[in-house]
C-alpha positions in Angstrom: -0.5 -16.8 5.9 0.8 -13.4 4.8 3.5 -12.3 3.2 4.6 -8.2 3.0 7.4 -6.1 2.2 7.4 -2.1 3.4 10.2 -0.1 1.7 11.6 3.8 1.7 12.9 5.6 -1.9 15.6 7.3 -0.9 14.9 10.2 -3.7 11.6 11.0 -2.6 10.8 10.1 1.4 8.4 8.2 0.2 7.8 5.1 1.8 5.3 1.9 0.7 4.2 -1.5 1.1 2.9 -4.6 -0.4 1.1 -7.2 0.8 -0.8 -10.3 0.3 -2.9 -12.8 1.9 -5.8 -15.9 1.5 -8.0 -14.1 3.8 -9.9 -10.9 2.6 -9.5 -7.1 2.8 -5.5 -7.4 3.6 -4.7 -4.2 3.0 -6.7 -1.6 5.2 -5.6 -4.3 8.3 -1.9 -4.7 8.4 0.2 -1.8 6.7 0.6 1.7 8.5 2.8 4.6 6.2 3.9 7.6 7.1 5.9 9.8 4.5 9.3 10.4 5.3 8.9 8.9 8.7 8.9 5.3 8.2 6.3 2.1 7.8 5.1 -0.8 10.4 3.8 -4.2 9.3 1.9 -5.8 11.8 0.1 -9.3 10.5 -0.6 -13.0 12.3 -3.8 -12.9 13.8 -3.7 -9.2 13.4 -4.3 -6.3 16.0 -4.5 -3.2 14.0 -4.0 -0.8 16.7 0.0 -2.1 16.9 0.6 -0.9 13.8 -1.2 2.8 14.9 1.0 2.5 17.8 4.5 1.9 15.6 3.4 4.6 13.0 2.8 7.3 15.8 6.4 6.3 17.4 7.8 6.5 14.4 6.7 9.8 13.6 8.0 11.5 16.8 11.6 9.9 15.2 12.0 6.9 17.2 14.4 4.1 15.4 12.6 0.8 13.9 14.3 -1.2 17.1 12.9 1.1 19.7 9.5 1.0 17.9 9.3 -2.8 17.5 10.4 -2.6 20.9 7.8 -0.7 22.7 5.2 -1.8 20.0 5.6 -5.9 21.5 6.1 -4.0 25.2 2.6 -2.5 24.6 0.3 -5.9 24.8 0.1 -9.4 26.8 -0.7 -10.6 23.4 2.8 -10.3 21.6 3.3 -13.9 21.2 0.3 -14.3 18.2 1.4 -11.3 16.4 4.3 -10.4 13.5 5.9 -7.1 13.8 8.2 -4.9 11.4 9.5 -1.6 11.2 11.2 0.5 9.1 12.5 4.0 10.2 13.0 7.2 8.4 17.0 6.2 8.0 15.7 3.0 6.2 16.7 0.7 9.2 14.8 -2.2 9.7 13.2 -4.7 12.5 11.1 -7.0 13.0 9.7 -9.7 15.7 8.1 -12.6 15.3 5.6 -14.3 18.1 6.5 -17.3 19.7 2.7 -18.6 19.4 3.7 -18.9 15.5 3.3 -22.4 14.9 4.2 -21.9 10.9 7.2 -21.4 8.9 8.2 -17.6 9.3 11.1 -15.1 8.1 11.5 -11.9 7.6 14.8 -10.6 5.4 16.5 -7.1 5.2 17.9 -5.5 2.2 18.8 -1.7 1.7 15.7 0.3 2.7 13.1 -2.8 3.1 12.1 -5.2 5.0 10.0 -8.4 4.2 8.3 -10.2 6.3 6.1 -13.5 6.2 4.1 -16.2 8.2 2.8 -19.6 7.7 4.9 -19.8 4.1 5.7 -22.8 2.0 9.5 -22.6 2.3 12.1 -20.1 4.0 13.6 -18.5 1.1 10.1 -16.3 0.3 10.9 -13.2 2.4 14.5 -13.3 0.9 13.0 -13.4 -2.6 11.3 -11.0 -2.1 13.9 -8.3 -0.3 16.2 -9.0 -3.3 13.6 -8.2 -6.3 13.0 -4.9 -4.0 17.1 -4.0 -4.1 17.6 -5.6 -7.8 16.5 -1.7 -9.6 16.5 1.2 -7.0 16.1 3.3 -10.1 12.7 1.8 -10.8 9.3 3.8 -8.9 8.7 2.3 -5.7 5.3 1.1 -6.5 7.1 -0.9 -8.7 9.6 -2.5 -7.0 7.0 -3.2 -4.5 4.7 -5.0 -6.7 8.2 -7.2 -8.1 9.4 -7.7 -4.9 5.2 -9.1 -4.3 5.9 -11.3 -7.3 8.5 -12.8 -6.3 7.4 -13.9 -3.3 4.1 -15.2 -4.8 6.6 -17.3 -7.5 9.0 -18.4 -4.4 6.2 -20.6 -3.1 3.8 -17.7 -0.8 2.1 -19.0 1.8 1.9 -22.6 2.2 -2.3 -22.6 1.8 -4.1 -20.6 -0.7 -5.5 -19.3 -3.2 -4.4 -15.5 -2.3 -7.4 -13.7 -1.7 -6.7 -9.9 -0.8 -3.5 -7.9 -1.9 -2.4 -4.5 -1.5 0.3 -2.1 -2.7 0.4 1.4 -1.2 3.1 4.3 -1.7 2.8 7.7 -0.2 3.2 11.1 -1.4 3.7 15.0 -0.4 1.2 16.9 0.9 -0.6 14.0 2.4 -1.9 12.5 -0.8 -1.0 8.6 -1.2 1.3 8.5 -4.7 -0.4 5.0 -4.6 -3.1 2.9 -2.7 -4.3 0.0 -4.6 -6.0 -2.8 -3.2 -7.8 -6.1 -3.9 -9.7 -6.7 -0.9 -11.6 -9.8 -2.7 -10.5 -12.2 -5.2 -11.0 -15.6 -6.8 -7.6 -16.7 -5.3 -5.2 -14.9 -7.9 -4.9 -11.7 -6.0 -1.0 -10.8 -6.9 -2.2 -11.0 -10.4 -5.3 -8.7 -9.7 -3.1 -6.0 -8.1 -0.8 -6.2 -11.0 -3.0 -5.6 -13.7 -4.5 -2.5 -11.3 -1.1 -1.8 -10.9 -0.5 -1.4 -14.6 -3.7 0.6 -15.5 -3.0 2.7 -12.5 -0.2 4.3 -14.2 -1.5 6.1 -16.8 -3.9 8.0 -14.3 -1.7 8.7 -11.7 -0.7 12.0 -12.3 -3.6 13.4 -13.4 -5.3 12.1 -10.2 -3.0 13.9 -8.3 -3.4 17.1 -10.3 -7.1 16.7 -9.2 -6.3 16.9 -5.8 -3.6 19.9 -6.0 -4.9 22.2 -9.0 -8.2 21.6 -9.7 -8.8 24.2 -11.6 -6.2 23.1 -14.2 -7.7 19.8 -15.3 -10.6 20.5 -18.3 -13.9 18.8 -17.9 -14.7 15.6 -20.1 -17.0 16.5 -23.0 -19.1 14.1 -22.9 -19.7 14.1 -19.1 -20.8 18.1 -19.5 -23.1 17.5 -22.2 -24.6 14.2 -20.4 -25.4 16.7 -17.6 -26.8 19.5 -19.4 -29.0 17.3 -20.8 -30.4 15.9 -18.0 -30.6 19.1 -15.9 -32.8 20.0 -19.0 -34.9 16.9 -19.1 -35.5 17.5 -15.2 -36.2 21.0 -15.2 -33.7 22.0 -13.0 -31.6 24.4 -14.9 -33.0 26.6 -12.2 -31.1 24.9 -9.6 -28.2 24.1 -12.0 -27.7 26.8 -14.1 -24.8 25.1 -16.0 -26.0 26.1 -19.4 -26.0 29.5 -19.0 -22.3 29.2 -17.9 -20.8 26.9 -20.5 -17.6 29.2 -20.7 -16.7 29.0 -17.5 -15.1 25.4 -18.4 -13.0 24.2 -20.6 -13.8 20.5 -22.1 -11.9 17.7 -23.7 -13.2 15.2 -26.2 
């Protein structure tokens, strides 16, 4: 009852993944990144530790065949689970459990995979691979979150309402370019993610700035003065002697 895609930008390294389910907290379970080494999907009644398994083979610059390989090698449990990989060249594979009782695909385009389980028709994961390839110019967030779409809009899974969704990119210097998730919703998930998606944008950057140079990013007025305040109102200017520092930041309205 899931339905993914994990995909590489050629420009960047980076690689990502989108995902989407009717059970909860999708997100943290199934997808494993690693940037500009590759992405593993591992879903249907789920085993997290595969996917810790393919991401750590990937990194030492195994293929996505050899990982998927050794990753179903790895457990007498195989036949329940759903397994894809995609390496640091942007090859793909998957495997799919002969325990799956459902309707299940998975469909390769350049530099993604998509992969689904327990879906209302077989033309979802295909959809979905060709909304990824339509724009390689486009971010890869977004072609992730499209390529989601389309899936949702080629039928999904074949019971519902979507629950949990997730859309994650990574970035240089260890910090995620993107990891967005709903882990909870009233069944329209997809559309949850995309409106995090969109409002996501505009902060993006300055996020990351946070994280890299600090030091450049000016303190929001009205958060300073809040705390001033309240320092005073406490009586702790002893302890937080912000006040009697005021130039050492610079504020915006």
């Amino acid at each position: 009852m899931t339905f993914s895609i994990i995909g590489r930008c050629v420009r960047t390294g980076a690689f990502g993944a989108a995902i989407t389910t009717s059970d909860l907290a999708v997100g943290g379970r199934c997808v494993r990144l690693l940037h500009g080494k590759g992405a593993v999907l591992s879903q249907h009644r789920t085993d997290s530790r595969l996917g810790d398994l393919g991401i750590s083979l990937l990194a030492e610059g195994k293929n996505a065949q050899d990982t998927v390989t050794e990753v179903c090698n790895s457990t007498k449990d195989i036949e329940w689970r759903q397994i894809g990989a995609l390496d640091a060249k942007g090859r793909a594979s998957a495997y799919h459990g002969r325990r799956m009782y459902s309707i299940y695909t998975h469909s390769i385009e350049t530099d993604c995979l998509a992969l689904g389980n327990i879906l209302a028709n077989e033309t979802v994961t295909r959809h979905m691979a060709e909304a990824f390839a339509r724009d390689p110019n486009l971010p890869l967030g977004e072609r992730l979150m499209q390529a989601l779409e389309a899936g949702r809009d080629a039928g999904g899974e074949i019971v519902g309402p979507l629950k949990s969704a997730a859309v994650r990119v990574t970035g240089e210097h260890g910090i995620d370019a993107m990891d967005l998730r709903i882990d909870m919703s009233e069944g329209t998930a997809v559309k949850d993610l995309r409106a995090l998606v969109d409002a996501y944008a505009g902060r993006a950057e300055i996020l990351r700035d946070v994280a890299l140079a600090p030091e450049g990013i000016p303190v929001m007025r009205s958060l300073f003065e809040a705390s001033i305040a309240r320092i005073e109102e406490l009586g702790l200017q002893a302890r937080f002697p912000t006040a009697q520092h005021r130039d050492s930041w610079t504020l915006r309205d």
